[in-house]
Steps between C-alpha positions, in 0.01 A plus 500: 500500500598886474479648836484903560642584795407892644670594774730882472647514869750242485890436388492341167739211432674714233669725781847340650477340846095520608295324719261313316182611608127348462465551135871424402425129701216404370593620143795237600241233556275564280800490199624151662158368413519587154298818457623867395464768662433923368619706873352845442667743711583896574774632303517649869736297808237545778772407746806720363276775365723483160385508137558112378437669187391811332211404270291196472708166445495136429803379650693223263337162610684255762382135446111507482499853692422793320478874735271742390618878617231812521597811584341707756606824649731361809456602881717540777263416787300193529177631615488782311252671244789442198455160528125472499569745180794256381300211563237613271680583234694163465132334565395726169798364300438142590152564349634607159811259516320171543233585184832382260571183704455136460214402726609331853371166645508675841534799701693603855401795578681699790337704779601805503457643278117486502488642135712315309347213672152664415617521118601164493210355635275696288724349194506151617091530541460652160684165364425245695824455653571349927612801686688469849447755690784500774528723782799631633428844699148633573461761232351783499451449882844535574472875427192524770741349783754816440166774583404608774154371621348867381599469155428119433118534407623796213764351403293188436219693302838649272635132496160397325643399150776279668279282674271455273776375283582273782154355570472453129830321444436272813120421412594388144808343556522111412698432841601740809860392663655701793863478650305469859164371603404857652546663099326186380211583766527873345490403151174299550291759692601732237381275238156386723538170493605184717790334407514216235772218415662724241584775777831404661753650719862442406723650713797731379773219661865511440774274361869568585775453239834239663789606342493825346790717573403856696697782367366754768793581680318661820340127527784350447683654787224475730581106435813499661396494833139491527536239803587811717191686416146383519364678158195620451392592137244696291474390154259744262380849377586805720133596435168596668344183622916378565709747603722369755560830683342325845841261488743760483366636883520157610845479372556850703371316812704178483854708380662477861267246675539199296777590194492120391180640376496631139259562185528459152236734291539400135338686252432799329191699428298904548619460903895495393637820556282504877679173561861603445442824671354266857780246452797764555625369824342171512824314516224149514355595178588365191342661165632222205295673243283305234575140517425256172448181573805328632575752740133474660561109570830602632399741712200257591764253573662694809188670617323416808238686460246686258287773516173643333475843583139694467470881550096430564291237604469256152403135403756456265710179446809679398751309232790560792310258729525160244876593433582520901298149537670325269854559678330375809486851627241610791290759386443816684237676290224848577291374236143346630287225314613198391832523570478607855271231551736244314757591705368464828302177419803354389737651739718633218539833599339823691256783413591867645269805438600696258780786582458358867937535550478327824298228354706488234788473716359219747451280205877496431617478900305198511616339228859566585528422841296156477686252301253225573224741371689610178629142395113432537323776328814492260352094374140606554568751224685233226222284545230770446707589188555159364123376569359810364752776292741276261451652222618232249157291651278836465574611169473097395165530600417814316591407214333199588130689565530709194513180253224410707322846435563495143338100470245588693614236755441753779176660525 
């Protein structure tokens, strides 16, 4: 079969050195099993905030990939008006792109953004072709949660159009899939109905790379004597629902007290410059930049423990929280929902309110001073990741449920 992928927030396999994502795996599976696959994508890098690009582009086929590039107008902040106006302009090109191109067997549509996924729903409809719906965020909510209470019930009434196109693409889509049960829940009441067979969660899930050389030079050193120091890490986008700002004042707080104490923030991202400025003379801070792939499982491999920042209370299941899991990492997250209450249940990690310090802070002290407790918590959270978050067994079975889709196997 020929399989459109649409998904414009994540690394494309064309760049040098990045983690494989959602789409880039199961593009991987789906390829294994014989099919081909069309990824359409921004000529934008959501995550660098680069031009990939400068026009519209089909990339020069790998295999049985093919990329698709459109060209919006770029943004520098992720929840920001330019990007509802860049998202609709690369959702208007997709339109008028896809009127020239051989007909798929199947469509994966990404969520966000709600219009291209709108448009491509609307397509697949008009020809009679499965359409996956898959939810990764909860667009256009998302943009509520950042108002205050005052302005939600305007800003809704001006956010009209948007959720219309998201009731619309939901209600007519073949299938809805989330990355968590709590977006899956979302996706249904949105589309008012109960859940069927072909609606599916598949988590986001991780798989970590033996072998590959890291060329990150800050990781590389922290290597050399990481059984001195117990490490704890923050892997992700210095942005708005992430930025790790809360760890640098617990770093501040456990300088002199416990200097065996130190944290890696790896990234990059809007929050950058604040974060240099607040690290100045944090001597247990360590800022290694952007890591690619290798360097993340390196640095997962002498961490002891991870952490998902929020800067407001959120039910998100942040990508961070599979990669810390599958090193065997407790997890130390502010985010509520289904991870908070997969971590307790399975004893796998601990919830702290988010931009609570001291909470923050106890969180760490515990797992530091009790060995028996971290060596616990520490195989709690390998088996949660290995029963639930492999990703080679996820994206198996994704690929898996779309044949099914598409033969009408699953109803």
């Amino acid at each position: 079969m020929n399989i459109w992928l649409i998904q414009t927030g994540e690394p494309l396999p064309t760049e040098h050195g990045a983690r494989k994502m959602r789409t880039a795996m199961l593009a991987d599976r789906l390829i294994q099993r014989g099919h081909s696959v069309v990824w359409w994508s921004s000529a934008f890098d959501h995550l660098k905030k680069k031009w990939l690009v400068e026009k519209d582009a089909e990339l020069p086929p790998s295999g049985n990939m093919k990329i698709m590039l459109l060209r919006g107008t770029g943004y520098k902040k992720n929840v920001s008006i330019t990007r509802v106006i860049d998202h609709r302009i690369v959702a208007r090109r997709f339109k008028s792109a896809i009127k020239d191109m051989p007909l798929p067997d199947a469509i994966v549509a990404s969520l966000p953004p709600h219009d291209l996924a709108y448009e491509a729903v609307k397509f697949a409809r008009q020809k009679n072709i499965p359409v996956i719906v898959d939810i990764r965020d909860p667009w256009p909510d998302i943009f509520l949660d950042v108002l205050p209470r005052r302005l939600k019930a305007p800003a809704k009434v001006l956010l009209f159009r948007d959720f219309s196109m998201l009731k619309t693409a939901l209600k007519h889509a073949s299938s809805i899939v989330a990355v968590t049960n709590t977006f899956l829940d979302w996706g249904l009441a949105h589309a008012e109905r109960a859940k069927k067979p072909r609606d599916r969660t598949f988590y986001l899930g991780y798989t970590r790379d033996a072998g590959k050389a890291c060329a990150n030079r800050a990781i590389n050193g922290l290597k050399k004597n990481a059984k001195k120091f117990f490490t704890i890490s923050f892997i992700g986008t210095f942005a708005h629902y992430h930025n790790p700002s809360i760890l640098l004042e617990c770093a501040g707080s456990f300088l002199k007290e416990d200097p065996d104490i130190r944290f890696v923030i790896a990234g990059d991202g809007e929050e950058t410059g604040e974060i240099k400025k607040k690290t100045k003379d944090l001597t247990n801070v360590i800022l290694p930049g952007w890591l690619d792939k290798a360097a993340i499982d390196e640095l997962l491999e002498i961490s002891d423990v991870g952490v998902c920042p929020s800067g407001r209370e959120a039910s998100l299941f942040p990508n961070k929280a599979f990669l810390y899991l599958s090193a065997g990492l407790p997890v130390i997250s502010a985010f509520s929902g289904e991870l908070k209450d997969l971590l307790e249940h399975r004893k796998a990690g601990h919830y702290y309110k988010p931009g609570d310090v001291d909470g923050l802070r106890e969180c760490i002290k515990r797992l530091h001073d009790d060995h028996t407790l971290y060596k616990k918590t520490s195989q709690n959270a390998m088996s949660l990741f290995n029963e639930l978050f492999d990703a080679e067994k996820i994206y198996r079975e994704y690929a898996e449920f779309i044949e099914g889709i598409c033969d009408k196997t699953i109803q």
